[in-house]
C-alpha positions as CSV (number, residue, x, y, z in Angstrom):
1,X,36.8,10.5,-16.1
2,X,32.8,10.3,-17.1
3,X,32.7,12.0,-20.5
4,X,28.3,11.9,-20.7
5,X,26.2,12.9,-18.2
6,X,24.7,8.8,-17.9
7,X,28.1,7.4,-16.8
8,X,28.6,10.3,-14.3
9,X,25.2,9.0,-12.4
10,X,26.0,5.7,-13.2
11,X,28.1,5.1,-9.9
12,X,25.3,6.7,-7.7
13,X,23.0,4.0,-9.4
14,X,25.4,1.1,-8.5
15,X,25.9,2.7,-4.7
16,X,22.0,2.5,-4.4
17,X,21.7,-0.9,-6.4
18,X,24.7,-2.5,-4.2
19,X,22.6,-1.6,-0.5
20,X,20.0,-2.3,-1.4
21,X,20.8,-6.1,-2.9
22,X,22.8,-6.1,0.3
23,X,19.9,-5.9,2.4
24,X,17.7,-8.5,1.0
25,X,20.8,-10.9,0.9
26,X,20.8,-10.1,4.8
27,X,17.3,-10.4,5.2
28,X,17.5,-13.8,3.5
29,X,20.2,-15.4,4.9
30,X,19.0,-14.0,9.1
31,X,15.6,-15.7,8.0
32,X,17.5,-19.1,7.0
33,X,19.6,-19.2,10.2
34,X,17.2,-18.1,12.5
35,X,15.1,-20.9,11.1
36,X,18.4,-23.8,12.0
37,X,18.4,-22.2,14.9
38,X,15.2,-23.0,15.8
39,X,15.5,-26.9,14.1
40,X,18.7,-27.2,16.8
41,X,16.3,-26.2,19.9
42,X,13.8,-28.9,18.5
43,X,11.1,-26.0,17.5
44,X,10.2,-27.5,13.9
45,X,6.6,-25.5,14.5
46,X,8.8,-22.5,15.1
47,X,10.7,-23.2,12.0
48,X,7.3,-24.2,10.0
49,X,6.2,-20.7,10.9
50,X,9.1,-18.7,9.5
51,X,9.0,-20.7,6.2
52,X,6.3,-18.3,4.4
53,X,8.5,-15.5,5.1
54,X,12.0,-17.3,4.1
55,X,9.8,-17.8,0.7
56,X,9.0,-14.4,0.5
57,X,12.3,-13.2,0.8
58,X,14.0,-15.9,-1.9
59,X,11.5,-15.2,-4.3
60,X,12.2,-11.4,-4.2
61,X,15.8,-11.9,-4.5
62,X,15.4,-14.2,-7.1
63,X,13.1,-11.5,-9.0
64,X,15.7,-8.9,-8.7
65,X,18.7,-10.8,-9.5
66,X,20.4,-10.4,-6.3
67,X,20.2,-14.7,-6.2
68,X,19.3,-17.1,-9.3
69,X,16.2,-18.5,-9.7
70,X,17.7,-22.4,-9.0
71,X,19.2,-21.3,-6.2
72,X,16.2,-19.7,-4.4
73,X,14.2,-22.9,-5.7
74,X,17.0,-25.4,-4.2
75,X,16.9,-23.3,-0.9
76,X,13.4,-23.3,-0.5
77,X,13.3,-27.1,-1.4
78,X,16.3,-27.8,1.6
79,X,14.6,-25.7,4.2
80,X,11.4,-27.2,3.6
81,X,12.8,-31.2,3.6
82,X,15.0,-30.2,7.0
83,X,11.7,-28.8,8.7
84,X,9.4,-31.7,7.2
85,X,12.1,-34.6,9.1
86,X,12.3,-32.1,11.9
87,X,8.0,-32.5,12.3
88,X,8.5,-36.5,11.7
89,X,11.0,-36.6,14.8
């Protein structure tokens, strides 16, 4: 059991943490598909047009930890190389 009064609301800080690292990591990874989906159906300006906010949403994962800062670097570098030989098509 919690002896100090810190570890007692320590699981209530973890419960909020974990839903809210849970949403961006869903917010992130809709943005990302919804973007493939588009390069499938042959809509790279589609796609081009979501990019800014796939950005947006890696960065902020990456500034709260939820992701690394490589790996938001190396999915916004993919993305932006599927969409650029998507436009070349």
């Amino acid at each position: 059991m919690p002896v100090t009064k810190t570890t007692k609301r320590r699981p209530a800080q973890i419960e909020r943490r974990r839903v809210v690292n849970t949403k961006r990591i869903l917010e992130m990874r809709k943005l990302i598909k919804e973007a493939n989906a588009l390069l499938v159906a042959n809509n790279a300006a589609g796609a081009e047009k979501l990019l800014p906010r796939i950005y947006k949403a890696l960065d902020k994962a990456a500034k709260r930890g939820v992701i690394k800062k490589n790996t938001a670097s190396r999915k916004k570098s993919r993305m932006t190389v599927k969409i650029a030989k998507s436009i070349k098509k």
